[in-house]
Each structure stands twice: as structure tokens, then as C-alpha cells.
Short mmCIF file of the C-alpha atoms (twelve columns), coordinates in Angstrom:
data_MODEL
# 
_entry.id   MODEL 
# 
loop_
_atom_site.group_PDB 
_atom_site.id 
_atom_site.type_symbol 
_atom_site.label_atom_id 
_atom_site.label_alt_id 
_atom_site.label_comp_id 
_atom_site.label_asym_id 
_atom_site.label_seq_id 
_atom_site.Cartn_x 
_atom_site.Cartn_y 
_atom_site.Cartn_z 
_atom_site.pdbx_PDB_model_num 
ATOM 1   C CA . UNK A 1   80.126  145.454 177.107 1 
ATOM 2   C CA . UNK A 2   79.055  148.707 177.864 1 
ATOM 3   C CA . UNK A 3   80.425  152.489 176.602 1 
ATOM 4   C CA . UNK A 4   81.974  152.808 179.929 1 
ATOM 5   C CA . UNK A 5   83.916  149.678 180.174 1 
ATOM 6   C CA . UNK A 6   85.141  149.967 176.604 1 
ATOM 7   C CA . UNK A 7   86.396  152.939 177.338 1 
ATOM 8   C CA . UNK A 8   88.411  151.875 180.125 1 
ATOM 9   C CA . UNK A 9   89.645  149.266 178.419 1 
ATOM 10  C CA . UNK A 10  90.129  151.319 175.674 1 
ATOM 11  C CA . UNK A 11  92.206  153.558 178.159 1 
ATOM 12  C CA . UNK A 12  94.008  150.809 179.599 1 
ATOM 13  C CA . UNK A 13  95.375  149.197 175.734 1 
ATOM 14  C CA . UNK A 14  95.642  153.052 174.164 1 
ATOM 15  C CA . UNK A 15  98.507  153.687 177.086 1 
ATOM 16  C CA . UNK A 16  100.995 151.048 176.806 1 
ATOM 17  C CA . UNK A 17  103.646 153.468 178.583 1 
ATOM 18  C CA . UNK A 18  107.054 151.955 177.878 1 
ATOM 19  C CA . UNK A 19  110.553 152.825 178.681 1 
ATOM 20  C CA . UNK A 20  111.070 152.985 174.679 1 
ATOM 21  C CA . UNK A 21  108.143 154.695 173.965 1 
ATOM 22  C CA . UNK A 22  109.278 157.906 176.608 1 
ATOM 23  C CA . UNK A 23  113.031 158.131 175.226 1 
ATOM 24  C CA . UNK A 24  111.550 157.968 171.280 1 
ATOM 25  C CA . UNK A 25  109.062 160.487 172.189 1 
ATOM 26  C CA . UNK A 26  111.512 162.733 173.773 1 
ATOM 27  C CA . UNK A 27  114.116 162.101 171.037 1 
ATOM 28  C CA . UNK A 28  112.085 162.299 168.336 1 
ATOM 29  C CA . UNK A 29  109.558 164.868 169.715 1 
ATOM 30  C CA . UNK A 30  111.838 167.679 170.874 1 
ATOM 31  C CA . UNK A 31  114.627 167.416 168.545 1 
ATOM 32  C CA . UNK A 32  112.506 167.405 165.425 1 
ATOM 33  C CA . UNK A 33  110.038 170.278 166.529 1 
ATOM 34  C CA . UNK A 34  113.117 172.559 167.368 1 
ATOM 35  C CA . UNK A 35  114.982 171.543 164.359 1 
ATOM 36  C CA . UNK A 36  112.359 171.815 162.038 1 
ATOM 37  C CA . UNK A 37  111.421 175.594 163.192 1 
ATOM 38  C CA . UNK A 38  114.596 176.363 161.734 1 
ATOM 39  C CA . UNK A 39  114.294 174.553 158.721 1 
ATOM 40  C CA . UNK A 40  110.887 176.086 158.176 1 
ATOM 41  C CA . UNK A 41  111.625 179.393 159.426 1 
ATOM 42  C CA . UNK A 42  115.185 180.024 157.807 1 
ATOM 43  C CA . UNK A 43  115.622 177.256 155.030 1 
ATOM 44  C CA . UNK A 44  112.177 176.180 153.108 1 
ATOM 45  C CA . UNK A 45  110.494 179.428 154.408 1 
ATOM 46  C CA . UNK A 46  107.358 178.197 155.773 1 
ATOM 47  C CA . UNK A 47  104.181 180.649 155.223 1 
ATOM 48  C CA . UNK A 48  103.715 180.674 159.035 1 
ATOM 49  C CA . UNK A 49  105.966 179.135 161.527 1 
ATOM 50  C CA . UNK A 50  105.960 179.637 165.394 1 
ATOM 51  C CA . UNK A 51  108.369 179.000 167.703 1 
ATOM 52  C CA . UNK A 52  106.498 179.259 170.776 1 
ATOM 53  C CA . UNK A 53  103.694 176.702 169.655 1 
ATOM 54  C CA . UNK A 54  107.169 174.512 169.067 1 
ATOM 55  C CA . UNK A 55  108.760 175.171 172.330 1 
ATOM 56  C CA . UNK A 56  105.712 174.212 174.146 1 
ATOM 57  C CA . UNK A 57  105.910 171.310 172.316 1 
ATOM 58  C CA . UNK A 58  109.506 170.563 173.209 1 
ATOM 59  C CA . UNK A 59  108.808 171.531 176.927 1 
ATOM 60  C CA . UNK A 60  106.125 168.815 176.702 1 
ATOM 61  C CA . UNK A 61  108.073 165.649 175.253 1 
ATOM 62  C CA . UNK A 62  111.353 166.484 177.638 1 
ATOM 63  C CA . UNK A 63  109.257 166.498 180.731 1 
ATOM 64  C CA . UNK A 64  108.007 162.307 180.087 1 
ATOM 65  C CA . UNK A 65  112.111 161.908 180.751 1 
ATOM 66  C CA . UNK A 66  111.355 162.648 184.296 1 
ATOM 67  C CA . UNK A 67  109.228 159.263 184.230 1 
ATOM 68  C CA . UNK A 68  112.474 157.586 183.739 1 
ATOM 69  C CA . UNK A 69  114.462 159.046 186.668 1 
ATOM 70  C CA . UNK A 70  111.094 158.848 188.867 1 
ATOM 71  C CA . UNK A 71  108.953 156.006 187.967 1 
ATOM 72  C CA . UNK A 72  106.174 157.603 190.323 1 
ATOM 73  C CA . UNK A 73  106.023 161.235 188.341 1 
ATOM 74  C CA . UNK A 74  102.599 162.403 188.499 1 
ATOM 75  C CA . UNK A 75  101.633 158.778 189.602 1 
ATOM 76  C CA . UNK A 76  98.169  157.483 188.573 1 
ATOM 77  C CA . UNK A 77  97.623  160.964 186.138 1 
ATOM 78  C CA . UNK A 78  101.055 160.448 184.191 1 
ATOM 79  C CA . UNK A 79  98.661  158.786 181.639 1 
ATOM 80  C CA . UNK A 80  96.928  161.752 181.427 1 
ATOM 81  C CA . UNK A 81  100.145 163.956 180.557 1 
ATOM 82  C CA . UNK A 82  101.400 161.347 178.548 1 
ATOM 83  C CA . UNK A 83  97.915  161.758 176.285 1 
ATOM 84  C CA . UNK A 84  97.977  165.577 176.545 1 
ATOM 85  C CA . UNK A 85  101.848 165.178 175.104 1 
ATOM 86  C CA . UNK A 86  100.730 163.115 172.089 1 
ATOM 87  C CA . UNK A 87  97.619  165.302 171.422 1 
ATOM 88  C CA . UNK A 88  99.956  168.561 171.300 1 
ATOM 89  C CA . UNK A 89  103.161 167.379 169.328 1 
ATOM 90  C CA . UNK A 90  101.395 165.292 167.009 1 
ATOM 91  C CA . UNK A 91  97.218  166.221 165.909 1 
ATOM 92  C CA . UNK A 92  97.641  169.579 167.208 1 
ATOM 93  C CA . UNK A 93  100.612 170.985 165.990 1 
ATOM 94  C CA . UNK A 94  101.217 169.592 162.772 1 
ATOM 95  C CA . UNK A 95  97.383  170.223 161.680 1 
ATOM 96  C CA . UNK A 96  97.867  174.222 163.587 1 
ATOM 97  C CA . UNK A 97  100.661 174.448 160.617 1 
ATOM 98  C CA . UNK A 98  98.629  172.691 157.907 1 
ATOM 99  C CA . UNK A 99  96.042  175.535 158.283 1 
ATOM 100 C CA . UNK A 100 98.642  178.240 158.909 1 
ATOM 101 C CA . UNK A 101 100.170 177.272 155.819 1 
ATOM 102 C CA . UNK A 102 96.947  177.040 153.499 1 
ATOM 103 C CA . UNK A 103 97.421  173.458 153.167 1 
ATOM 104 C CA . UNK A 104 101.032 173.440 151.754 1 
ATOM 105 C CA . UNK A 105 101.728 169.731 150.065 1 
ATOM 106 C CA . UNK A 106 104.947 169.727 153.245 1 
ATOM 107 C CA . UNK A 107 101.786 170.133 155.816 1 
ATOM 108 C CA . UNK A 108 99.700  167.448 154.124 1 
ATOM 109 C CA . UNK A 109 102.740 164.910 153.943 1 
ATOM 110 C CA . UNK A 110 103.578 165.677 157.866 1 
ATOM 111 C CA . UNK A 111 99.760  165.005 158.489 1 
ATOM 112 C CA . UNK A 112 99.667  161.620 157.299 1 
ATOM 113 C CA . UNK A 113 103.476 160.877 158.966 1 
ATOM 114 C CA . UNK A 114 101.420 162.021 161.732 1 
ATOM 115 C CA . UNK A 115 98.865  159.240 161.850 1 
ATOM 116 C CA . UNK A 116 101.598 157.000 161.804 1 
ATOM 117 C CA . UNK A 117 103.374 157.788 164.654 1 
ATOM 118 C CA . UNK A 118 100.458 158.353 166.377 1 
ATOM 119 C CA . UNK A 119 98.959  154.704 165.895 1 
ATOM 120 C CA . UNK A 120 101.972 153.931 167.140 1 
ATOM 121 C CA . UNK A 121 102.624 155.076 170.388 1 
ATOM 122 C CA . UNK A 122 98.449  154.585 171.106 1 
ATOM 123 C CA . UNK A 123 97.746  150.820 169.619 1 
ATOM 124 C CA . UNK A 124 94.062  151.195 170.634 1 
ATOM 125 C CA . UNK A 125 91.462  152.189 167.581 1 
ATOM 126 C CA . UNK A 126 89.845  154.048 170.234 1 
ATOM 127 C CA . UNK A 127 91.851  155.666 172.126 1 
ATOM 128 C CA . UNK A 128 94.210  156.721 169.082 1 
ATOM 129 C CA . UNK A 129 90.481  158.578 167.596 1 
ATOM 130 C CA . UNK A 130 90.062  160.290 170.597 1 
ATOM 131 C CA . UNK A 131 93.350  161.425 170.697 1 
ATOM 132 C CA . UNK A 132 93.497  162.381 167.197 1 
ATOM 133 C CA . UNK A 133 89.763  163.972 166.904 1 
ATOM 134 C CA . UNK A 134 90.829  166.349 170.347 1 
ATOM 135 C CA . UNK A 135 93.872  167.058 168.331 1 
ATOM 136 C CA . UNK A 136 92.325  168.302 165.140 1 
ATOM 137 C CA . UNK A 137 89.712  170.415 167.183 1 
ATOM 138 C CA . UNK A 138 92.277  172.064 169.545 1 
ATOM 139 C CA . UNK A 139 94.044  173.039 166.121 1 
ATOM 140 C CA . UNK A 140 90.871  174.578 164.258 1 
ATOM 141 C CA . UNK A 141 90.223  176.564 167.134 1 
ATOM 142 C CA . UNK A 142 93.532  177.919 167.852 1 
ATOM 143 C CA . UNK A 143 93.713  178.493 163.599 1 
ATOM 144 C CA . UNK A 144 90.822  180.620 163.870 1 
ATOM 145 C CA . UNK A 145 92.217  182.485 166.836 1 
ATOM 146 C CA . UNK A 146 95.723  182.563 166.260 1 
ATOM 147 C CA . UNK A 147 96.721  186.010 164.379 1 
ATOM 148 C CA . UNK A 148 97.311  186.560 161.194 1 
ATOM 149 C CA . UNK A 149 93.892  185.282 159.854 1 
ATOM 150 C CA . UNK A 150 94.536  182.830 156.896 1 
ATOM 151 C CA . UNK A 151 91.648  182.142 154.312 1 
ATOM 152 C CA . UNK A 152 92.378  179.009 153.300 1 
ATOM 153 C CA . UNK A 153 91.800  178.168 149.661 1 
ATOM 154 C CA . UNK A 154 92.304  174.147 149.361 1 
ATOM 155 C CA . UNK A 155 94.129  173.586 146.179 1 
ATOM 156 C CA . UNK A 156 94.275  169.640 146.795 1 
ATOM 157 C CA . UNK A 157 92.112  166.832 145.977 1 
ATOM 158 C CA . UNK A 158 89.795  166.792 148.880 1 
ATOM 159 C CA . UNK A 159 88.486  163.164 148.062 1 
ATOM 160 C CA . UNK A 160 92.313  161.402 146.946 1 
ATOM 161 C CA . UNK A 161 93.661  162.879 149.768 1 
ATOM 162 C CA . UNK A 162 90.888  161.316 152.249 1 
ATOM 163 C CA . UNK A 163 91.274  158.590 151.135 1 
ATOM 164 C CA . UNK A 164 95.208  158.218 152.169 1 
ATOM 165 C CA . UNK A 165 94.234  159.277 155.477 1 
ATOM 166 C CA . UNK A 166 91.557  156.888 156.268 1 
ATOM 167 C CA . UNK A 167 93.408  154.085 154.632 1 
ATOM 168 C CA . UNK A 168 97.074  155.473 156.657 1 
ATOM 169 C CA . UNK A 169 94.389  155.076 159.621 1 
ATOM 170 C CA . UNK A 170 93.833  151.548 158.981 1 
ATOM 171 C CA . UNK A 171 97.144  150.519 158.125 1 
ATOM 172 C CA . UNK A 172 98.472  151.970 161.335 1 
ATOM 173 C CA . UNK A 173 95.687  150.509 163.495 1 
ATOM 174 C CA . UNK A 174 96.613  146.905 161.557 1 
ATOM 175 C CA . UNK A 175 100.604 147.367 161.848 1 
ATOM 176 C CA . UNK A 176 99.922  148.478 165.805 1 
ATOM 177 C CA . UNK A 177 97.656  144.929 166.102 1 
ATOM 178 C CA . UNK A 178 100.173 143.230 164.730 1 
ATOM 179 C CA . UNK A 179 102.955 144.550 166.700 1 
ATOM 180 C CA . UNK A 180 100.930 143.700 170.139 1 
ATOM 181 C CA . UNK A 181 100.382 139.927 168.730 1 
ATOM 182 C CA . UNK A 182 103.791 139.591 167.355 1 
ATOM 183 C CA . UNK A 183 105.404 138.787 171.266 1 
ATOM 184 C CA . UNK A 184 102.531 136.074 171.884 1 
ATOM 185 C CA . UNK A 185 103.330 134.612 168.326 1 
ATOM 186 C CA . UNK A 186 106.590 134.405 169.281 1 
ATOM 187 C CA . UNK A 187 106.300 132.836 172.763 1 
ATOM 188 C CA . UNK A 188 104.193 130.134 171.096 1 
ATOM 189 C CA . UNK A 189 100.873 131.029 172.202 1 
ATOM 190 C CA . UNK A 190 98.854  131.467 168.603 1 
ATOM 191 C CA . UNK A 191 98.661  129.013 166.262 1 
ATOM 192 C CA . UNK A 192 98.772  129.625 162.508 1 
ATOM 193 C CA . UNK A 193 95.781  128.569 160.675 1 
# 
């Protein structure tokens, strides 16, 4: 197998679109990034907090409900969006505020609930790097160009706390194979060993 054709297959297993998957996105998406600007802004008082990078955000998991009132909504490229949604309201923003906020223990918590829900709604190891790796670069660069400058000063273990990421990484990407054989082990078609 070639680069290309693991990629599309990679493409095709990474964007298992279902009706579930939109409404928890939505659900979960836009209620909890409004919500939690408030609890940030007004209640735990976050270093930084932005409600435009959170509206966006919003904007971005309401508009997959329009796949379920018009199954053809952007067609072929609703993949695409669907990606672009994940990249923004998961990698992007939460890591955007881990920076922001000098790499508050909240941030680092919401980075590995992060990986989580990502491997989730993208159950292919590839796909769910890409998505997280454009996700974590789109955030460093808008970090360093996003006013106020922050110079961040990592008061964590580096090393303990890679360590829960790669292995959260794993996990995930074993918990999302499971959860794709779990319907043929239950129609009868693998065998136990």
C-alpha cells in the first residue's frame, strides 16, 4: 500500500459521519464553549479568555445541524467542514488557551479531555494525528500572534505530563478500535480466541 492510498483510506475510516456524532458535537461543542467563557471569564477567572475565538467555535459545531435537515449540505466537501470543525473546537482552541494561560493545570486537564474526544469522533490513528498535529500548529501560531504576548514559563513536569498524553493517545486509538469491532463481535462475525 502506498502513502496515497493509506491516506484515503485513512480519510475514508477517520470520517465515520453519523447522525450521533453531529447532534453530540453540536450539543456538546457549542454549549460547553459558550458556557465555559463564562465560567472562565466571570467565575474561575481565567488569565486570558476570548469570546470571539469561542463564538467561532460555536458558529462552527451549530452549522453540522444543517447536515441533519439537509443530508446533501456541502455534499462531497461536508467531510472537509466536518474536519475543519474538530480541528477548531478541539486541538485548536483548547491548546490557544493552554498557551494563553501559561499552562494553567485547568488547560493541561482540558488538553488531555481533548484527545479523548477527539479519538473519538476520528477512530483512524491517522487521520485523528493529522487532525490533532494541524490543530496544535494553528494554535502556536495564533499564540504568537494573538495580543497580549504571554512568555510562557512551564511550571509542569514536561516528561510526566508526556507521558499521559501519548499514553491518553493510545488508549483512545484502542477504545475507538474497539468500539468499531464491538458491532461485528456482536453480529457474530469474530471469533474469540
Amino acid at each position: 500500500m502506498n502513502i496515497v492510498d493509506l491516506l484515503r483510506s485513512s480519510s475514508r475510516q477517520g470520517t465515520q459521519v453519523s447522525r450521533f456524532n453531529i447532534i453530540a458535537a453540536a450539543i456538546i461543542g457549542a454549549s460547553g464553549h459558550f458556557m465555559l467563557f463564562f465560567v472562565y471569564r466571570y467565575l474561575l477567572y481565567n488569565d486570558w479568555e476570548n469570546l470571539p475565538v469561542r463564538l467561532v467555535g460555536v458558529a462552527l459545531c451549530i452549522g453540522v445541524l444543517f447536515r441533519l435537515k439537509n443530508p446533501e449540505f456541502l455534499g462531497k466537501y461536508f467531510v472537509f467542514y466536518w474536519h475543519l470543525m474538530l480541528i477548531y473546537v478541539l486541538p485548536f482552541i483548547i491548546t490557544l488557551f493552554l498557551l494563553k494561560n501559561n499552562f494553567q493545570d485547568p488547560w493541561l486537564n482540558w488538553e488531555i479531555f481533548m484527545i479523548f474526544v477527539l479519538m473519538s469522533f476520528v477512530p483512524n490513528f491517522v487521520m485523528f494525528l493529522f487532525d490533532l498535529i494541524i490543530g496544535l500548529v494553528m494554535a502556536f501560531v495564533v499564540f504568537l500572534l494573538l495580543p497580549p504576548p504571554v512568555e510562557l514559563a512551564v511550571q509542569f513536569n514536561v516528561f510526566q505530563y508526556g507521558i499521559v498524553a501519548v499514553f491518553s493517545i493510545f488508549a483512545g486509538y484502542m477504545f475507538s478500535l474497539s468500539n468499531i469491532r464491538a458491532p461485528l463481535f456482536i453480529m457474530g462475525e469474530l471469533k474469540l480466541l
